[in-house]
C-alpha positions as CSV (number, residue, x, y, z in Angstrom):
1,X,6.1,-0.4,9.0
2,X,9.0,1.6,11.0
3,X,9.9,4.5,9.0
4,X,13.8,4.5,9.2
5,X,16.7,5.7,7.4
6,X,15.1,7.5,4.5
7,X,16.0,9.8,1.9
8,X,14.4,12.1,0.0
9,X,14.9,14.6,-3.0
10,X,13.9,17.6,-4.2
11,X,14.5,16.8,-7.5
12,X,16.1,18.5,-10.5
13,X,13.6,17.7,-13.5
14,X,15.0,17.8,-17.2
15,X,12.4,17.7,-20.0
16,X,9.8,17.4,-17.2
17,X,7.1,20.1,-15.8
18,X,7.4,19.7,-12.1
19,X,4.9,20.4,-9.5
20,X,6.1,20.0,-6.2
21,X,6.7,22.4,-3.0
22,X,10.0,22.1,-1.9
23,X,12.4,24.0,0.5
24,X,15.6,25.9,-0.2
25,X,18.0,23.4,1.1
26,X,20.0,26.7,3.1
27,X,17.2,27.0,5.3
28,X,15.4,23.8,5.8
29,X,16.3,21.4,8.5
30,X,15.6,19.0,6.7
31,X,16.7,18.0,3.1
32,X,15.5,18.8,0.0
33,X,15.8,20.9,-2.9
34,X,14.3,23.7,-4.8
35,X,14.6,24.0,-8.1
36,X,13.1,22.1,-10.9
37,X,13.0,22.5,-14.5
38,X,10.3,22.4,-17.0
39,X,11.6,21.8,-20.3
40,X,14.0,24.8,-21.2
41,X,12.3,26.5,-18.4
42,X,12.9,26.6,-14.6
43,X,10.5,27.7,-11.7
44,X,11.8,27.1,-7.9
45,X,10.0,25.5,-5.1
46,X,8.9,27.7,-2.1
47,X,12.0,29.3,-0.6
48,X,14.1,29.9,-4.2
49,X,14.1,32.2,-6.6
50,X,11.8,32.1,-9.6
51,X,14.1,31.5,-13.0
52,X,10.9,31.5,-15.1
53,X,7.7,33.4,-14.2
54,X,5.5,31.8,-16.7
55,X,6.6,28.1,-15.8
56,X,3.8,26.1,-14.2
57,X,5.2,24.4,-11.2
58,X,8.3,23.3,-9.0
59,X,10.2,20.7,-8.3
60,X,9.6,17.2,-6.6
61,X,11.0,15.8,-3.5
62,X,11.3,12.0,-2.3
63,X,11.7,9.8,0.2
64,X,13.5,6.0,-0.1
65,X,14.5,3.0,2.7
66,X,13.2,1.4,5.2
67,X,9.4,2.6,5.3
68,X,9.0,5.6,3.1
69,X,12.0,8.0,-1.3
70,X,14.2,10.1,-5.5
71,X,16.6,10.9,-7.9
72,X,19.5,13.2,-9.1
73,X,19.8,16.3,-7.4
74,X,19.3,17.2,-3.9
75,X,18.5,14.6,-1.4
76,X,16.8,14.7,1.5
77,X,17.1,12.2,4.8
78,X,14.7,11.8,7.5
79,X,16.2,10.0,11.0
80,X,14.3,6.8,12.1
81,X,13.1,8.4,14.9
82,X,10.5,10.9,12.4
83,X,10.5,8.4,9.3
84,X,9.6,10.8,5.5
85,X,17.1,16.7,-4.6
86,X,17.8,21.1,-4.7
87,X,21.1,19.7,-6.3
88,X,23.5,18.1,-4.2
89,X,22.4,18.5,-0.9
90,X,21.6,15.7,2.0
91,X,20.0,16.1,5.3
92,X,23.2,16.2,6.9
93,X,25.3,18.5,4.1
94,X,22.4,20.6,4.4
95,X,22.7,21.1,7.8
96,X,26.6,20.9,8.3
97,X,26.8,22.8,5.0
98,X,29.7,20.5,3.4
99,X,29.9,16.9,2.0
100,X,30.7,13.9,3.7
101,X,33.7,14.3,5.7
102,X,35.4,10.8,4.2
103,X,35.0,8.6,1.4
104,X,37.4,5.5,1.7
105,X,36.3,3.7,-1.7
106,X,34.7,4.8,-5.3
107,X,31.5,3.5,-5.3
108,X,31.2,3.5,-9.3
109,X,34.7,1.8,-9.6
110,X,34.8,-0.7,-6.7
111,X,38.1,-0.1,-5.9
112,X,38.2,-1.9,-2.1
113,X,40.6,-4.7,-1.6
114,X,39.4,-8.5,-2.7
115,X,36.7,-9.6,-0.5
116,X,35.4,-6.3,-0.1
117,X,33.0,-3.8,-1.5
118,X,32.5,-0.3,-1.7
119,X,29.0,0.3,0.2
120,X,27.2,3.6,1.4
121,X,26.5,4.5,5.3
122,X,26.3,7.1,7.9
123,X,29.7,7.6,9.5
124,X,28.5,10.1,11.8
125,X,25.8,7.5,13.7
126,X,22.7,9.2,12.4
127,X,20.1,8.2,10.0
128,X,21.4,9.4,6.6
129,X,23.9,7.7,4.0
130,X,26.8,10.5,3.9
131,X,29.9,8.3,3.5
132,X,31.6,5.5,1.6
133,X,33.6,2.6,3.4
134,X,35.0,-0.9,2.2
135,X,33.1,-3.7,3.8
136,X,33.7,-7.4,3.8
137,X,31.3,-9.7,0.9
138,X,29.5,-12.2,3.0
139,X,31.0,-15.5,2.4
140,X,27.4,-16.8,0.9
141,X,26.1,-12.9,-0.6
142,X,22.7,-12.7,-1.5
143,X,22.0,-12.1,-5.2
144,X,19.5,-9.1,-6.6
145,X,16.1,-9.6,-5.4
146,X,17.1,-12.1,-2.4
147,X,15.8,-11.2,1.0
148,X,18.7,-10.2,2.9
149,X,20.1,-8.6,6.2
150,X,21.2,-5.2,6.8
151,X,24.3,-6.1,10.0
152,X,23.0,-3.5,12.8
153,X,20.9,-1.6,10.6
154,X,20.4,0.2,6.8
155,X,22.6,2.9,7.0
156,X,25.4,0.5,9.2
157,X,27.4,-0.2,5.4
158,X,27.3,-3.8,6.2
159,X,24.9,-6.5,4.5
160,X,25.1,-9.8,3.6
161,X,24.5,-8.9,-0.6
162,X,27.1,-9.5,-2.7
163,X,29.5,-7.4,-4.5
164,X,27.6,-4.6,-6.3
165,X,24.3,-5.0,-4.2
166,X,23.0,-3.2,-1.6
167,X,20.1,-4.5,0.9
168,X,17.2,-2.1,0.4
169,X,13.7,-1.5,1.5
170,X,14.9,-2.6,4.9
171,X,12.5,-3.2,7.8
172,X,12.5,-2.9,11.4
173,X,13.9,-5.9,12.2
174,X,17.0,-5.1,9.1
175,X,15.8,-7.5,6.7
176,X,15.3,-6.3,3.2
177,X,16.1,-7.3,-0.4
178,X,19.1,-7.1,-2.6
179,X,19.1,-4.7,-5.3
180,X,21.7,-3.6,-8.0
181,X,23.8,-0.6,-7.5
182,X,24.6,1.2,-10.7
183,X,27.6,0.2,-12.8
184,X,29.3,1.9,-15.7
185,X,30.4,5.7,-14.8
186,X,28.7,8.5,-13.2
187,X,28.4,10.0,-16.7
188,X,27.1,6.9,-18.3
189,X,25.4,4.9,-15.8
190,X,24.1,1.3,-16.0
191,X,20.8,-0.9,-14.6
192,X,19.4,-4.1,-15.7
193,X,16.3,-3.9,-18.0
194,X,13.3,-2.2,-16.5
195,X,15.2,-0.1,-13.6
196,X,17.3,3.4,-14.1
197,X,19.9,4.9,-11.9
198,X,18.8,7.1,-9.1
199,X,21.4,9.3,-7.8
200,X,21.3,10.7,-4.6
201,X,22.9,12.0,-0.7
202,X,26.0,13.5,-2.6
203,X,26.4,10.5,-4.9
204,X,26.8,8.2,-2.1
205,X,23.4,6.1,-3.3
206,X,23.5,4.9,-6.6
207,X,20.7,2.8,-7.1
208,X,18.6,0.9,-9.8
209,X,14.9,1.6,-8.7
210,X,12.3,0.7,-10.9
211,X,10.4,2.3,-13.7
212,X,6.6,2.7,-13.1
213,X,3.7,4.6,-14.5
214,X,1.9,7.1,-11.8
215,X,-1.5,6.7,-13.1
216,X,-1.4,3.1,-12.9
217,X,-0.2,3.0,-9.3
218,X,1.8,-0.2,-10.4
219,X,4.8,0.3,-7.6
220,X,4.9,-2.9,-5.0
221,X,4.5,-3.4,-1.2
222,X,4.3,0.0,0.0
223,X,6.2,2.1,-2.6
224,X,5.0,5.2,-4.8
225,X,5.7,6.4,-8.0
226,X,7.7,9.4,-8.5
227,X,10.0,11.5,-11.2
228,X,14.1,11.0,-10.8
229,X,15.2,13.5,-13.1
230,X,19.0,11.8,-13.3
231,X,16.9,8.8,-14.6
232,X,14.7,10.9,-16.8
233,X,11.9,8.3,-15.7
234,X,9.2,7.7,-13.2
235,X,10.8,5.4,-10.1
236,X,9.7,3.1,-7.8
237,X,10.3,3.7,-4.2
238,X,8.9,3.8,-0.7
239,X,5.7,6.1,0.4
240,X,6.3,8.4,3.7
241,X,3.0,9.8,3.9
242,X,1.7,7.4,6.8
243,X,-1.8,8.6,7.6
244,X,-1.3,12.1,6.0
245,X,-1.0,12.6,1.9
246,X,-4.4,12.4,0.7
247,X,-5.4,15.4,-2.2
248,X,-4.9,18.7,-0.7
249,X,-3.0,17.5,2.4
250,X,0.0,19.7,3.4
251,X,3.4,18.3,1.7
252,X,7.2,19.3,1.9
253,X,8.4,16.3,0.1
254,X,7.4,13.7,-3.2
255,X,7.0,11.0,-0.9
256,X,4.7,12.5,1.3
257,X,1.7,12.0,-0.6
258,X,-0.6,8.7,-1.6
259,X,-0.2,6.6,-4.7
260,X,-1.5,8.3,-7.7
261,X,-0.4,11.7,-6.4
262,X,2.1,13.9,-5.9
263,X,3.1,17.7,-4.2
264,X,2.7,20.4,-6.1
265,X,3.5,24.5,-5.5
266,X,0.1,25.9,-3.3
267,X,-0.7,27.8,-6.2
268,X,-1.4,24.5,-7.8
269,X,-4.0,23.5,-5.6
270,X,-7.0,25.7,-4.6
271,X,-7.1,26.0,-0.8
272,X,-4.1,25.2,-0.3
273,X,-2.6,27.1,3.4
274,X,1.0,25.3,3.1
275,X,4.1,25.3,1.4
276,X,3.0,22.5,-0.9
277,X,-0.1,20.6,-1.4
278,X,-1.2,17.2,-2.8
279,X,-2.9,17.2,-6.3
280,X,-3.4,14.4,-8.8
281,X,-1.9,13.1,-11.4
282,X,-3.6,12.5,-14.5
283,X,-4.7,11.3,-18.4
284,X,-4.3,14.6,-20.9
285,X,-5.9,12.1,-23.7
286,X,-9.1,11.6,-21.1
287,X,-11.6,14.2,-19.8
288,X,-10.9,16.6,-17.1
289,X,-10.9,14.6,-13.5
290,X,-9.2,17.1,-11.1
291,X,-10.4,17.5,-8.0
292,X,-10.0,20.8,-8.5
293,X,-11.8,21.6,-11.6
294,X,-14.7,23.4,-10.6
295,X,-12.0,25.8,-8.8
296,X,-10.0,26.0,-11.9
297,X,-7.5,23.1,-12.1
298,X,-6.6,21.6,-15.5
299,X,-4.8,18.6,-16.8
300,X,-1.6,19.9,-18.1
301,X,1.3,17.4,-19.7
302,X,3.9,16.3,-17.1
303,X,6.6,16.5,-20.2
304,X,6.6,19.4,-22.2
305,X,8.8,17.3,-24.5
306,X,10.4,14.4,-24.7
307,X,8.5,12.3,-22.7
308,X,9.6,9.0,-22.2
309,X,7.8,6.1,-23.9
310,X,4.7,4.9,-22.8
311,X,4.1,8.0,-20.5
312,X,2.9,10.7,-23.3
313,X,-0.1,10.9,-21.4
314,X,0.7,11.2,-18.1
315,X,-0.2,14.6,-16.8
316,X,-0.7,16.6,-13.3
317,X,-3.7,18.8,-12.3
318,X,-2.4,22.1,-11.7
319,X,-3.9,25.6,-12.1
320,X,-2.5,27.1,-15.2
C-alpha cells in the first residue's frame, strides 16, 4: 500500500508512562513532539529538556491515512512521496513555525452554509491537513463505515461522505471508508461506542479511531495500536514501518514500529545506536518476556495510574 498523506504525533501522555523517542518539533523536519508525561511526572523525548530525571521513558509519536498514524498533542505529517504530537505542532507549522494560514469553517460546530460541510485539507498543495474549508455533501454521502472516495486525493477536502464524516484510510487509487468526526466541543468531545476522539495537525483532524488493546494486536487491515493521550486510550490506526520496525530497529515516530510494539527512548533498549528504538509491549501479571531481559529490561506498567479498563496489565519492556 502507497504510503500517502500521513500524520503522526508525538504524543502528550496523561496518566500514561510513555516510552517513545521523539524529536523536539523546533528542530526536526519533520513533525512530532517531545514531551510526554508519566503520571504527575514528565520526561522529554530526545531533543527536550528532561522535566523529571527519575521518570522512565518519553513520549510516543504516530502516523494515520492512507498507508501508515495519534492523538492530542503534536502531530506529525509525512508527504506521499516518503509515506510514515510535542503539543500543537504539524509537519508544516513545524516547519513554517505558525498555524494554518486560514480556517474558513469550525470544524466542531459545522458552521458552513446548507449543503456543505466543514472538512480538513492542505491548502498549501502538500501532503498534510493544515486548513479548514466548506465543501459541498455529495448528493448520495456515504454513511460511517461505507467505502468511499476521497475527490483528487485525502488531503484535497472533498469526499463523497456525508455531513460529519470524513473518508479515511485512503488508498492509492482515493478510495477509503467513512468514519465519524467528533461532535460535541473541543472540551467535551463525542464518538460512538468503542471509538475516542483523536485530536491532531492543530485541531484540524478530529477523529473517532478505535479503541484496541496492544498485546492483543486486534487493530484491522494494516493498522497498529498506539496511545492518544487526548483520548486517554489505546487507538487504532495505520502502521508506517514498511519493511523496517521489528524490536530494536531505529524509530523517530509510534507508527514506525510492528504490531505489538512500540518506540521507546535508546536507554530503553540495550544496543540501541539511534534516537529511539523498538521494544515490546507487554503482560505485568505474566513472567518476564523482554527481549531484552538478559540485558536488563523489565516489564514495567504502561499506567502508573488510572489505567483504563481492561488494560491494567498492559505494560512496556523498558530498562528501569
Amino acid at each position: 500500500m502507497m504510503i500517502s498523506n500521513i500524520r503522526i504525533s508525538c504524543l502528550l501522555f496523561a496518566g500514561a508512562v510513555a516510552f517513545v523517542g521523539c524529536k523536539d518539533p523546533e528542530t526536526m523536519t519533520t513533525t512530532s513532539e517531545a514531551t510526554s508525561t508519566t503520571g504527575d511526572s514528565a520526561t522529554s523525548t530526545s531533543g527536550s529538556a528532561t522535566e523529571d530525571p527519575t521518570a522512565t521513558a518519553t513520549a510516543t509519536a504516530t502516523a494515520t491515512e492512507g498507508g501508515t498514524e495519534s492523538a492530542t498533542g503534536t502531530t506529525t505529517d509525512v508527504d506521499p512521496t516518503g509515506g510514515t504530537e510535542t503539543t500543537g505542532c504539524t509537519f508544516l507549522s513545524c516547519m513554517d513555525g505558525g498555524a494554518p494560514d486560514t480556517n474558513e469553517c469550525d470544524i466542531w460546530a459545522q458552521d458552513c452554509p446548507d449543503g456543505e460541510k466543514c472538512m480538513p485539507w492542505a491548502n498549501d498543495g502538500g501532503g498534510s491537513w493544515n486548513a479548514l474549508k466548506c465543501s459541498p455533501v455529495d448528493a448520495n454521502p456515504g454513511q460511517s463505515g461505507d467505502e468511499c472516495i476521497a475527490e483528487g486525493g485525502a488531503v484535497s477536502g472533498v469526499d463523497n461522505c456525508d455531513l460529519g464524516l470524513l473518508c479515511w484510510y485512503v488508498n492509492e487509487e482515493n478510495i477509503g471508508s467513512c468514519i465519524d468526526q467528533c461532535t460535541g466541543t473541543e472540551e467535551a468531545p463525542m464518538c460512538p461506542s468503542g471509538t475516542v476522539c483523536d485530536v491532531t495537525n492543530e485541531g484540524v483532524l478530529t477523529l473517532c479511531l478505535p479503541t484496541c488493546d496492544p498485546l492483543l494486536v486486534d487493530c484491522p487491515g494494516d493498522q497498529i495500536c498506539f496511545y492518544s493521550s487526548l483520548a486517554g486510550d489505546f487507538i487504532c490506526d495505520f502502521d508506517g514501518s514498511g519493511e523496517a520496525g521489528a524490536y530494536g530497529d531505529p524509530c523517530e515516530y509510534i507508527n514506525v514500529c510492528d504490531p505489538g510494539l512500540f518506540c521507546a527512548n535508546p536507554e530503553n533498549v540495550p544496543g540501541c545506536q539511534a534516537g529511539g528504538c523498538c521494544s515490546e509491549y507487554c503482560d505485568i501479571n505474566e513472567e518476564n518476556t523482554c527481549a531484552g531481559k538478559d540485558m536488563g529490561q523489565e516489564c514495567v506498567p504502561w499506567f502508573e495510574m488510572d489505567a483504563p479498563p481492561g488494560l491494567e496489565h498492559v505494560g512496556a519492556c523498558v530498562v528501569p
